[in-house]
VOLO-840189 format. One record per residue (C-alpha): residue in one letter; z, x, y. Coordinates in steps of 0.25 Angstrom, whole numbers, plus 5000, padded with zeros to 4 digits. Layout:
BEGIN
AZXY;...
! end
This chain:
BEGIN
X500050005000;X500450115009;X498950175008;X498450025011;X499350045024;X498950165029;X497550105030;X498049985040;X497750015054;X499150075063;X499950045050;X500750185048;X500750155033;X501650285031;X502950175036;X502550075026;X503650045016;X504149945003;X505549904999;X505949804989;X506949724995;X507949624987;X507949494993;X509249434996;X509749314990;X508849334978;X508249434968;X506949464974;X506549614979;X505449614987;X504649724991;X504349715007;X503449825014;X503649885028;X503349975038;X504750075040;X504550215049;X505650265045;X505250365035;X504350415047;X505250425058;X506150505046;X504950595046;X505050605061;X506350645058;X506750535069;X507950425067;X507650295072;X508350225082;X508350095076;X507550005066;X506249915071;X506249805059;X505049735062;X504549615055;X503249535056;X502849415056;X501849315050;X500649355046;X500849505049;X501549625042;X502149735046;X500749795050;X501149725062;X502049815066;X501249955065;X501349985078;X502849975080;X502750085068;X501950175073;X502250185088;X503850185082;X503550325075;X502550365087;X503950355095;X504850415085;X503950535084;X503650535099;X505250545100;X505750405105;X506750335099;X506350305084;X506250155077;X506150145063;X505150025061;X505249945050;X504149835049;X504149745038;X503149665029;X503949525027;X504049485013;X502849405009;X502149475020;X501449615021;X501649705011;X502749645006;X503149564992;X502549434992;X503749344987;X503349234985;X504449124989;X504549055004;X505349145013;X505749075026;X506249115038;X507849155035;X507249215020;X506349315029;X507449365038;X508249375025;X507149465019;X507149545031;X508649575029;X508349595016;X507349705019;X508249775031;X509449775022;X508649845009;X508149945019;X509749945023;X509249935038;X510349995048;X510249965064;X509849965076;X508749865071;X507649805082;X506849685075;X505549665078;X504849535073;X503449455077;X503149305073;X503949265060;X504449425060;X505249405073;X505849285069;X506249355055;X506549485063;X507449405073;X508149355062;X508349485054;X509149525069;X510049405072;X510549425057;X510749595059;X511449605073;X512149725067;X510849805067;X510049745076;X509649835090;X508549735096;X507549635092;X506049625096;X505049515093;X503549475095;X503049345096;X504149265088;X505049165088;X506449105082;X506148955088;X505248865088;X505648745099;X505848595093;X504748495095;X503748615100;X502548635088;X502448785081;X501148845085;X499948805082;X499448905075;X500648895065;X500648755065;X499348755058;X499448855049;X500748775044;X500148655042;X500348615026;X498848625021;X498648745031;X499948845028;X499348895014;X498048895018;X498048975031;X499349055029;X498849095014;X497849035006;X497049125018;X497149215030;X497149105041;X498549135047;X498349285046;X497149285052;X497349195063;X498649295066;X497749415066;X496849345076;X498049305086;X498049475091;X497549495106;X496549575104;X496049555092;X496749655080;X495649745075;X495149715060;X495849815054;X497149765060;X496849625053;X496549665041;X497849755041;X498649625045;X497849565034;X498049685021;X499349605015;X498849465015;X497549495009;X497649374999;X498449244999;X499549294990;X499949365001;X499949285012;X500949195008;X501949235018;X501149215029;X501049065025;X502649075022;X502849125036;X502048995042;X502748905033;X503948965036;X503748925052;X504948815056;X504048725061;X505448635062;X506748615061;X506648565046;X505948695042;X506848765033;X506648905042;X506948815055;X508548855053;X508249025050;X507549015063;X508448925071;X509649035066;X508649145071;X508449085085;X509749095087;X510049195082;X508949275091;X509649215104;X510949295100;X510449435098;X510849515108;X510149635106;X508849705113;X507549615112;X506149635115;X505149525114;X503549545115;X502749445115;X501249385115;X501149265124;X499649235118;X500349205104;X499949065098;X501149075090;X502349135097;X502049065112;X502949115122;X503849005118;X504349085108;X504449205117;X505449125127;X506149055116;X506549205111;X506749255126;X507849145129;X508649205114;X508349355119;X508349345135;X508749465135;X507549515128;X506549615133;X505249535132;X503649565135;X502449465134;X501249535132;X500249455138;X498749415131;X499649465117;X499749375105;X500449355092;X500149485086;X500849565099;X501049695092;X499549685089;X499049645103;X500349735111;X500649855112;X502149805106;X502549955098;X502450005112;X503349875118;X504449885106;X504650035105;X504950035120;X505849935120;X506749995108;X506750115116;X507550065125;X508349995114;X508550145109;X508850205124;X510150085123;X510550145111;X509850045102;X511249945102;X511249785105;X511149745119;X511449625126;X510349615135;X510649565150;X510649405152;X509649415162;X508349505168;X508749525180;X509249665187;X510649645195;X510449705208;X511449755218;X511549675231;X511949535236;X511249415231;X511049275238;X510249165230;X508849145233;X509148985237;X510349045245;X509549005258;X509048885253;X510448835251;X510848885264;X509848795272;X509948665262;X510248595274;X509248635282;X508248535287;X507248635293;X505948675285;X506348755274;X504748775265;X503548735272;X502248705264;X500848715269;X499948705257;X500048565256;X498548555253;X498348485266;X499548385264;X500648395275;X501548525273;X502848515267;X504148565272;X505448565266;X506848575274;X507748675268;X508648535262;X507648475256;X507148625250;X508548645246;X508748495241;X507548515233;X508048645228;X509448585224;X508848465217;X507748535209;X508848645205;X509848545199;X508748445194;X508248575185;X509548605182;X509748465177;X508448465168;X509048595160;X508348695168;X509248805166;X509548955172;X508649065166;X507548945163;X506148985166;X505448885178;X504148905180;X503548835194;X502048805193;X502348745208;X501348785219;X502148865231;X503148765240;X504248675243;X504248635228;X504148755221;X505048815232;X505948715228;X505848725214;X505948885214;X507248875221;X507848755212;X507548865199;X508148985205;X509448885209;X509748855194;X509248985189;X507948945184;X507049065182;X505549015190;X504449075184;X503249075196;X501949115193;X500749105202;X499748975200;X498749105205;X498749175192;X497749045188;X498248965175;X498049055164;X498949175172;X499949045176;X499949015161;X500149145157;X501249165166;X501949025163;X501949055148;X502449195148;X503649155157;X503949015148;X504648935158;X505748835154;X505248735165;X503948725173;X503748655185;X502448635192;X501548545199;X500548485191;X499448585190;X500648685184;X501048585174;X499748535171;X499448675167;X500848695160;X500548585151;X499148625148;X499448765145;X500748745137;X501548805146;X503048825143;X504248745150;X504648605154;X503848535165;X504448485178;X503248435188;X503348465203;X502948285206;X503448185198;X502248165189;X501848025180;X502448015166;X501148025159;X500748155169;X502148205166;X502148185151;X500548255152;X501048385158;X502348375150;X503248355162;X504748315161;X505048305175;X504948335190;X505448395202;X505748265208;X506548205198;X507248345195;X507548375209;X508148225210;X509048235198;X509548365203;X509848315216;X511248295214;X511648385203;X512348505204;X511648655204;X511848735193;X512448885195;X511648965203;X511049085195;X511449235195;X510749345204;X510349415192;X509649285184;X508149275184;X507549175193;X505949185192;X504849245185;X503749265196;X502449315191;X501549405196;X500049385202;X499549435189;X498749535197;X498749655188;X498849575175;X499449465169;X500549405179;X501849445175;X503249365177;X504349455188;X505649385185;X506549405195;X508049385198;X508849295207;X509349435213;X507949485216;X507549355221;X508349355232;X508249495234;X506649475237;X507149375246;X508149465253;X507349575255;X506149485260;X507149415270;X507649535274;X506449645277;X505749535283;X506949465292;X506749325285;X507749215292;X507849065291;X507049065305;X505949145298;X504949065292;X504049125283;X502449075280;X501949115265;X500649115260;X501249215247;X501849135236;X503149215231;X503649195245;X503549065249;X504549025240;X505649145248;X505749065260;X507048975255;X507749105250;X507349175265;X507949035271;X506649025278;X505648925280;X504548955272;X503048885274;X501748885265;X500448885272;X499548795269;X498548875257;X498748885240;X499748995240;X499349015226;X498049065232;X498349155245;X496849145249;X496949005254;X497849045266;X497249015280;X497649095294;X497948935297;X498748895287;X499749015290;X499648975304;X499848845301;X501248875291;X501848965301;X501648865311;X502348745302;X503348855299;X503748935312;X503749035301;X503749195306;X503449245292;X501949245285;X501849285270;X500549295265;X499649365253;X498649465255;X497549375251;X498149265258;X497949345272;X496749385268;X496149215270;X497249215282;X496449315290;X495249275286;X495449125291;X496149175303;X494949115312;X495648985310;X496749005318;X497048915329;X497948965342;X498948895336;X498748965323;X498849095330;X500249075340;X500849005326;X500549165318;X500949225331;X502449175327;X502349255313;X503149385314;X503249415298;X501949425290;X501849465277;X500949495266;X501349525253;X500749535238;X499549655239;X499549745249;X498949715263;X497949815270;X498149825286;X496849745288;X497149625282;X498749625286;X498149665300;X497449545301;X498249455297;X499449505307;X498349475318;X498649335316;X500249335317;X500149455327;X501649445329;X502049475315;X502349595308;X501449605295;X501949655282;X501349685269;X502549695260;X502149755245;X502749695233;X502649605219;X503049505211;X503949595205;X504549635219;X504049555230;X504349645241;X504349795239;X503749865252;X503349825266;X502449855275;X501849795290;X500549805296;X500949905307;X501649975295;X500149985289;X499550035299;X500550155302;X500050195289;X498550175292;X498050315293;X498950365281;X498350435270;X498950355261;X498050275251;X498350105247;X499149995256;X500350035261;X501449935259;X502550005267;X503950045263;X505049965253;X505949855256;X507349855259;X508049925248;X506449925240;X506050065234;X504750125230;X504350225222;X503050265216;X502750305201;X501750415201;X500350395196;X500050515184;X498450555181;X498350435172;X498750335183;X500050315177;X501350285185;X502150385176;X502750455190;X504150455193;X504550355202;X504850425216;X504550405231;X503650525232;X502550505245;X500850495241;X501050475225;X500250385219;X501150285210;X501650165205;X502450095215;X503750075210;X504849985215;X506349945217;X506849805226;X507949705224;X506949595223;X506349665211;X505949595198;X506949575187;X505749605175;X504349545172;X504649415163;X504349445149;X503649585151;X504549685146;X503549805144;X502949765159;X504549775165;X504749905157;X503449965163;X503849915178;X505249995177;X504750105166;X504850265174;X505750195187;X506950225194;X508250165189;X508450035195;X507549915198;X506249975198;X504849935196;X503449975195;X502349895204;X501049935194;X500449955211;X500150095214;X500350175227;X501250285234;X502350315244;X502050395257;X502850485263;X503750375272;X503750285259;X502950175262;X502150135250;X500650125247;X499850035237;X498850085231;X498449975219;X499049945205;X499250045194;X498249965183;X497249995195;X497350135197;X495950215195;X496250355187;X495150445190;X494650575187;X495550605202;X496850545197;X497350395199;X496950315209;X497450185216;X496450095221;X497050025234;X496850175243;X495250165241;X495150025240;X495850005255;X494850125261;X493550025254;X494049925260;X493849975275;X492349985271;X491649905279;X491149775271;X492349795260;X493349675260;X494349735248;X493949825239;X494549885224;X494450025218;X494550005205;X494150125193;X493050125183;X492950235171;X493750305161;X495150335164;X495550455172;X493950445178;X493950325183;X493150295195;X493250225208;X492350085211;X492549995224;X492349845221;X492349795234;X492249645241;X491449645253;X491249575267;X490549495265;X490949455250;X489849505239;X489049385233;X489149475220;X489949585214;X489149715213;X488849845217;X489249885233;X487949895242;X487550045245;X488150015259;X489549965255;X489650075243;X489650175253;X490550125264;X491550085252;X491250235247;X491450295263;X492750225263;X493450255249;X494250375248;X493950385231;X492350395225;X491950255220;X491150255209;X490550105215;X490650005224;X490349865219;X490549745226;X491049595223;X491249455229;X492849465226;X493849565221;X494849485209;X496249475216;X497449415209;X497749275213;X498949255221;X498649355231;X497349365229;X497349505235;X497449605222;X496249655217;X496149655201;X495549785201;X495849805185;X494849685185;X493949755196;X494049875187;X493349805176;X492249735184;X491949865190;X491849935177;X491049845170;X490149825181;X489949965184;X489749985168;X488349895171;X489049775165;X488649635172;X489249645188;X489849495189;X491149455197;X492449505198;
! end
């Protein structure tokens, strides 16, 4: 068998092992096969930290586990901590004895004991299970506390909640009639796993999966598995399970889930039902992975990193921390303080503009705070609970103001993501965070039900029963709000409880969820409030969604002009007239791109128009850096404002700040990219050199003209990224102690400590020179004559990459292609790099919610292609 082994593709067939194993509670022996590296790592002359026992599920082997195998002894010899693997083939499974008697769920976790106690196993033990092998692995754990050092599953589960159906792919091939026929009698079921890997497994892969279940005599444990499924409470493995589940929830000890959202089987259902047992586990969504996760991840890579951290804590159970979040030193006031201060004011507390040509709303600070109250209790009432996930599919106003501030009240945890990421980035985001609760208007239910999204549904109106029944709606804000009326508030939450998830703009990637505290919450509100002298008389106008819902926590009137603030670009010069008007507000937020349609409508502008702006001493613009032409021209129509370009991210709002006068000081400097000033308050900077591969593998320092990763520290922070363990590890990995992370935007310091921006890391060109960043060259192309905006982005081999301009122009192209001889040169007389081509297009690809960063890893791929004589069609 062994010499059949080696022949299996990444199978290190010199671990492959046989033992007869006694059955307990009989007289049987069976002979199981495994994987065990300890003979190698003898070899080594290494001793193991600890025991990785690793069990598969249905309808895999142990081949499954390969990787694991290998990288461990890649490690051992490479001189990290050493992990014996031990990867078994279940009985009736593999290479393992065919028995040929039913063995259900508590049977298989007593043969697993069986198997540990014949190899007279001694701790510290780290499970690791996937499908049936996590539940049985799991199982193996809650029953060997005594030797149990951590436990790590992908896409399992130990419960299966009541009058919801199992999967469907399961349900059919349980179906009587179907079970023997697609489980055994043929290779149905298996294939039909095989074919669940994203990408594809190669064919030799397959038909390693496939070696021991070449005939139905030896695929009757995979139709035992199915059968074995509790489908309900009646089944007799429903109890063994229900005994696991709880069991899971008392483990105390180091976890680490990984997961594949795009499983047909294991949902993310699953995944949340295992993060409320283990919340204190360490947990990554791999998005776009399936089923087979160790086949479609890296997850060898994601396993042994985490137990080397386990091994640096001296390998013992922990009791992780109750929450996320990062105490912080330093006062705290609750965001709804000010709210709760003013609830008996009568003057305008939100003002809303983008009615859609209906008349604009305003909200006094008692009804705001009245609404607030009711809502916050009325939740309460209906079960919503502290720590409970609310996602708000509410367009930006009074009503999701007020929704927003009823969750944080009761210590709900909001979950916001951007109706800009288009449905299928929204869906994405809703699933990967599973809300307890939705609550939306009806386009954001309509698309909850249609796309099976998780959570209860509360509509913003009081909808028909049969509407209400259609989107599977169980109440609204006006009769939750009405019931909590006069009912007590529960206990306000703790600084260091997590309030929201926001997500990013999905700009670089897949949008990912930033999960905040109360603490840093209210720190992003203290330190807006403070750099920019924020007082109840203020007033601010915002055309930038994150904060327009910040004006209660100021204690400050806020306004909306009238636009779709989930698309920047429908701003007009009038409409912010107009709201600072309504507003007497002397603060203007605005996005790049929505300036950008202000200055360009500013023609419009009545006298009127022009005294109501003159009023405006604060204006701000925030989300992408801003060049001094377009900030300048906006701070010609409020010319008695002082303009700022403040630099931040989802991840910290407010990092750096700069003015236009600050700008221009720096004009003449020899410095390359946009300069976005100095830090914030008690803010700190530091940059993480680039090496000759374009790697942020520097140490972190404040060094003047070195070209790095930007890397930062603020009260206001993040907590972690929801359910992205490996991404939070990265954005911390090489930084200073303390509350640290790392931006993925290039750029450098200069000698007074103002920093420069000079792109993303992902978009970093490594040429034959050494990196370089793309904002510097982009900035000089765009003062050619003709060029609206412009992006350098690299085509070639790695470490010979060349320089192209993609450039839109003025007037815009009818079609992409190649630059006119004219504009090539003028582009080429302006850059400070060779370019290996100039092409032109109608539009550059911007992210959607500010409409402003260029997806030049998409532009990348254009230019390529095209250059490579492929068709030239649109971005």
């Amino acid at each position: 068998m062994i010499r059949a082994l080696a022949e299996l593709p990444g199978l290190d067939a010199r671990c492959s092992r046989t033992r007869r194993v006694p059955e307990s509670g009989s007289d049987a022996v069976h002979e199981w096969h495994f994987l065990d590296t300890a003979d190698e790592l003898d070899r080594l002359g290494v001793s193991p930290v600890g025991t990785i026992l690793a069990v598969h599920g249905n309808p895999t082997w142990s081949y499954l586990w390969r990787d694991v195998v290998s990288a461990s002894l890649r490690a051992a010899e490479a001189g990290a901590p050493a992990w014996r693997v031990i990867a078994v083939d279940q009985l009736d499974m593999g290479f393992s004895t065919r028995t040929g008697s039913a063995r259900p769920l508590a049977r298989r976790v007593a043969d697993l004991d069986d198997f540990t106690s014949a190899l007279a196993l001694t701790g510290p033990v780290v499970t690791l299970g996937h499908d049936w092998g996590g539940v049985i692995s799991l199982g193996w754990a809650v029953e060997h506390p005594e030797l149990l050092a951590g436990v790590i599953a992908l896409n399992t589960a130990v419960h299966h909640p009541q009058g919801v159906p199992i999967p469907a792919p399961l349900r059919v091939a349980g179906l009587r009639g179907v079970l023997a026929a697609s489980t055994v009698g043929t290779t149905a079921f298996l294939e039909t796993t095989l074919a669940l890997a994203h990408p594809p497994l190669r064919s030799d892969v397959k038909d390693a999966y496939r070696a021991p279940y070449r005939s139905a005599a030896r695929r009757g444990g995979i139709g035992g598995f199915v059968a074995d499924i509790p489908v309900d409470a009646g089944h007799p493995s429903f109890q063994a399970l229900e005994r696991i589940a709880a069991g899971v929830a008392d483990l105390r000890v180091p976890a680490l889930l990984l997961w594949g959202p795009a499983d047909p089987i294991f949902s993310d259902r699953y995944l949340d039902d295992l993060v409320d047992r283990l919340p204190h586990a360490d947990v990554h969504r791999f998005e776009g992975a399936g089923h087979l996760i160790a086949e479609d991840r890296p997850y060898a890579d994601a396993v042994l990193s985490w137990l080397g951290e386990i091994a640096a804590s001296e390998v013992r159970p922990i009791v992780a921390p109750a929450t996320a979040g990062h105490p912080m030193s330093g006062g705290y006031t609750p965001l709804w303080a000010a709210l709760d201060a003013r609830r008996t004011d009568e003057d305008v507390a939100v003002l809303d503009m983008s009615t859609r040509g209906a008349p604009a709303r305003r909200v006094t600070w008692r009804q705001l705070d009245d609404r607030v109250r009711g809502l916050a209790a009325g939740l309460a009432a209906i079960g919503v609970r502290k720590g409970q996930r609310v996602s708000v599919l509410v367009p930006p106003g009074p009503t999701l103001t007020a929704v927003v501030y009823a969750c944080l009240r009761i210590g709900a945890v909001i979950v916001v993501a951007d109706a800009g990421l288009g449905v299928r980035g929204l869906s994405r985001a809703v699933r990967g965070a599973w809300p307890d609760v939705v609550i939306g208007e009806l386009p954001g239910l309509a698309a909850a039900r249609a796309l099976g999204w998780p959570g209860i549904r509360i509509s913003v109106p009081r909808l028909p029963r049969a509407a209400a029944r259609a989107l599977g709606v169980t109440a609204d804000l006006s009769s939750i709000a009405g019931a909590g009326a006069a009912a007590a508030l529960p206990i306000e939450p703790e600084p260091d409880d997590p309030a929201a998830i926001l997500f990013t703009s999905g700009s670089t990637g897949p949008a990912k969820g930033v999960a905040y505290t109360h603490r840093q919450l209210s720190a992003l509100r203290d330190v807006l409030a403070a750099h920019f002298g924020v007082t109840a008389d203020t007033g601010l106008v915002t055309g930038f969604a994150p904060f327009a819902l910040l004006g209660p926590a100021l204690g400050t009137r806020s306004a909306t002009p009238d636009m779709d603030v989930s698309a920047p670009r429908t701003l007009t010069a009038t409409s912010v007239a107009v709201a600072v008007r309504e507003s007497d507000a002397q603060i203007v937020f605005l996005s790049p791109a929505a300036i950008l349609n202000v200055v360009a409508t500013a023609d419009a502008l009545t006298e009127q128009d022009r005294r109501a702006l003159a009023g405006v001493r604060t204006f701000l613009s925030t989300g992408a850096p801003v060049g001094e032409p377009l900030l300048a021209a906006a701070a010609a129509l409020m010319p008695n404002a002082v303009a700022h370009t403040p630099y931040g991210m989802t991840e910290c709002l407010l990092v750096t700040d700069t003015t236009l006068d600050g700008i221009r000081a720096v004009a003449s400097a020899a410095d390359r990219g946009v300069c976005v000033g100095m830090p914030i308050g008690t803010n700190r900077v530091l940059i993480s050199a680039l090496d000759a591969d374009g790697l942020a593998t520097g140490i972190t320092s404040d060094s003047a003209g070195v070209l790095g990763e930007v890397v930062i520290s603020a009260p206001h922070l993040k907590a972690s990224y929801d359910r992205l363990w490996l991404t939070d590890r990265g954005s911390v990995q090489g930084t200073p102690d303390g509350r640290w992370h790392r931006t993925g935007d290039v750029g450098h310091l200069d000698a007074d400590g103002r920093l420069w921006i000079e792109g993303r890391l992902p978009h970093v060109l490594v040429t034959a020179d050494g990196p370089l960043a793309p904002v510097g060259p982009e900035q000089r192309i765009e003062a050619a004559d003709g060029v609206r905006r412009a992006a350098v982005v690299g085509v070639g081999p790695h470490r010979l990459r060349q320089a192209v301009a993609v450039v839109e122009t003025i007037p815009d192209a009818s079609a992409p292609g190649l630059a006119s001889p004219e504009l090539t040169t003028a582009v080429r007389g302006h850059c400070d790099v060779p370019l290996a081509a100039v092409l032109v297009v109608p539009r550059l690809p911007t992210d959607i919610r500010h409409n402003s960063k260029i997806d030049r890893t998409r532009v990348s791929r254009w230019a390529e292609r095209t250059l490579a004589g492929g068709r030239m069609d649109r971005l």
